[in-house]
C-alpha positions as CSV (number, residue, x, y, z in Angstrom):
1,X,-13.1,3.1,7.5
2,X,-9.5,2.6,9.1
3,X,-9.6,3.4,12.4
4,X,-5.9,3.9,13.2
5,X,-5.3,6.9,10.9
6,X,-3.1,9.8,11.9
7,X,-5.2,13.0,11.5
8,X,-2.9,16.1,11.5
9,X,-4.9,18.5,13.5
10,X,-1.5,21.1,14.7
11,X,1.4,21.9,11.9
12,X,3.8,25.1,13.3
13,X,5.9,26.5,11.5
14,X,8.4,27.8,13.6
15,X,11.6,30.6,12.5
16,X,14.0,28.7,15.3
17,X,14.0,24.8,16.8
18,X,15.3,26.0,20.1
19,X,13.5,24.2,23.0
20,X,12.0,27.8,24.3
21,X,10.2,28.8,20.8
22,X,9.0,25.5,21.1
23,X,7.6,25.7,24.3
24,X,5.8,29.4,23.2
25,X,4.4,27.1,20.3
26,X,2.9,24.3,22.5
27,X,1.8,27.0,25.3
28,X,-0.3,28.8,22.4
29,X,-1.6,25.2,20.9
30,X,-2.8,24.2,24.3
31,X,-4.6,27.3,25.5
32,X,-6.9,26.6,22.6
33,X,-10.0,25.0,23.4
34,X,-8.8,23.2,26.1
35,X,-6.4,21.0,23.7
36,X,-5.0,18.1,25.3
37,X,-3.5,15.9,22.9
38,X,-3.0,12.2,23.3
39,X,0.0,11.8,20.9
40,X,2.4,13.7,19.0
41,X,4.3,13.0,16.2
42,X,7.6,15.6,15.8
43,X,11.2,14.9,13.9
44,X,14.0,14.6,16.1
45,X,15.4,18.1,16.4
46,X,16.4,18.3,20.2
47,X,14.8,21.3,21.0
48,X,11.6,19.8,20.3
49,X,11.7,16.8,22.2
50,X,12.7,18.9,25.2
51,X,9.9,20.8,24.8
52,X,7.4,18.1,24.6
53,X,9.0,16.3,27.8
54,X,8.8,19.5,29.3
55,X,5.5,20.5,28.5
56,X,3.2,17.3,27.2
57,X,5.2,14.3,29.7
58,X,2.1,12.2,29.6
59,X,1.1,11.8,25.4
60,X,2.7,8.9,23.8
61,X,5.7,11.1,21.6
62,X,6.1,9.1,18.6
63,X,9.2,9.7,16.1
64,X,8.7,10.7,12.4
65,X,10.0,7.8,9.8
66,X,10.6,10.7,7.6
67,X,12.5,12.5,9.6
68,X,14.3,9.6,11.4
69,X,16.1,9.0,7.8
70,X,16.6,12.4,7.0
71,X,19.3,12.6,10.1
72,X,21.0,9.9,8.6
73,X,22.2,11.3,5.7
74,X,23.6,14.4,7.0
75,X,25.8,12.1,9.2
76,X,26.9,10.2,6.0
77,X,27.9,13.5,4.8
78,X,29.2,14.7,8.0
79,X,31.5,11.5,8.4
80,X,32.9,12.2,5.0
81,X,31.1,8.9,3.3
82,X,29.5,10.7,0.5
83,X,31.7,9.4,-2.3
84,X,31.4,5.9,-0.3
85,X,27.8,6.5,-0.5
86,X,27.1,7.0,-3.5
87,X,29.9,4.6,-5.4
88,X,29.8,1.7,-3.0
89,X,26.0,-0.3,-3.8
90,X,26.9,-2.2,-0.2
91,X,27.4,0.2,1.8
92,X,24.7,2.0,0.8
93,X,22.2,-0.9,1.2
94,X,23.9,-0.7,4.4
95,X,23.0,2.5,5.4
96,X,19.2,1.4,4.3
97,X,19.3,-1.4,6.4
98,X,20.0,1.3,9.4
99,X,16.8,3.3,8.3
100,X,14.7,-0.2,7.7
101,X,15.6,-0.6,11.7
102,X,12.1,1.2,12.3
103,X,10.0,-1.7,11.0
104,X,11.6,-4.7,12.2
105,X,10.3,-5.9,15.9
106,X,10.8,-4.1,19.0
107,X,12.9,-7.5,20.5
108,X,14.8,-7.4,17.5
109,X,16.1,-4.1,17.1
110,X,19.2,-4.6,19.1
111,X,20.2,-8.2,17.1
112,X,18.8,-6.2,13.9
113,X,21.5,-3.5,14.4
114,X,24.3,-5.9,15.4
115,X,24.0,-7.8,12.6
116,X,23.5,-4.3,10.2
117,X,27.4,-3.4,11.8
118,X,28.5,-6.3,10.9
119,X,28.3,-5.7,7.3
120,X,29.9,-2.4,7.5
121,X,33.8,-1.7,7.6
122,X,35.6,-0.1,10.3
123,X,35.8,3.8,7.9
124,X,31.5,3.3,9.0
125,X,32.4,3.3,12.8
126,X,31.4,7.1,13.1
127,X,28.4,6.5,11.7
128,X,27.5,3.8,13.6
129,X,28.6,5.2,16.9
130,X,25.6,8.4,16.2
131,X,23.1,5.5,15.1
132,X,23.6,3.6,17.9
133,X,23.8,6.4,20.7
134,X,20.8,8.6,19.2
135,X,18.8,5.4,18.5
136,X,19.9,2.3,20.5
137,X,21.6,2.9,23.6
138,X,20.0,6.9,24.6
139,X,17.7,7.2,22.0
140,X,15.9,11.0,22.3
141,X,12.4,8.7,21.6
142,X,12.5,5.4,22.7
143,X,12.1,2.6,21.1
144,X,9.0,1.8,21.3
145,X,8.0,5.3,19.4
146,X,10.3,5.1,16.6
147,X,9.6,1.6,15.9
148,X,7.1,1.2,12.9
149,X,6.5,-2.4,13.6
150,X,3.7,-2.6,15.8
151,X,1.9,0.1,13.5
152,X,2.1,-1.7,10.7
153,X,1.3,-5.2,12.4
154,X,-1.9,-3.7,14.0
155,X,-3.1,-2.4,10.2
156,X,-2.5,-5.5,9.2
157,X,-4.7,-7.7,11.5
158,X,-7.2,-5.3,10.8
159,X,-7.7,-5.8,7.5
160,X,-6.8,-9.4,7.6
């Protein structure tokens, strides 16, 4: 039996992602049973995270993998490196690289991503600039809760 599993025990699905219909969500989750959570596991959509600040500032908020990639390509688009995107083979290993940030060490994320820029060409600097502000330098989650490394590692000592 594994005994770090993720049981989904709340999904809402909300009409808006602004941080007051979140905060009506939460507010009706909690009253229930006395529900006190211990973790949380959202996408990155601002409203959201304000809301769990707000209202849960003591569970350990931890940051989709899903969704974490799925902002990155909107950003491709949005920085006009779709064609690059899909014609260049680098630069789109690249842009994996960026995503694979969540499973390399928490010490190592920093070097990880330096080294990631490095490969890219200056037309990538938009890109790198949201990366690096919405995940390195004032990341909405930290670190520590985006980062698939210690996860995994844990898992794997168990079953070693």
């Amino acid at each position: 039996m594994m005994t770090n599993a993720i049981t989904p025990l709340v999904y809402g699905l909300l009409i808006d992602k602004s941080a007051e219909d979140y905060n009506l969500f939460f507010e009706k989750v909690l009253k229930q049973d006395n529900f006190q959570p211990e973790s949380n596991m959202t996408g990155f959509e601002t409203g959201i995270i304000k809301s769990v600040k707000d209202l849960l500032p003591n569970i350990l908020h931890k940051g989709c993998l899903i969704h974490s990639s799925q902002t990155v390509c909107p950003q491709v688009q949005s920085k006009g490196l779709t064609t690059k995107y899909n014609e260049d083979e680098a630069f789109r290993l690249n842009v994996k690289q960026l995503i694979a940030l969540a499973f390399a060490p928490l010490d190592q994320i920093i070097t990880g991503f330096d080294l990631i820029c490095d490969q890219f060409n200056d037309d990538a600097d938009d890109l790198l600039e949201y990366f690096e502000k919405t995940r390195i330098d004032e990341p909405k989650i930290s670190g520590k809760n985006w980062s698939k490394e210690a996860s995994i590692r844990s898992q794997i000592i168990e079953y070693s």
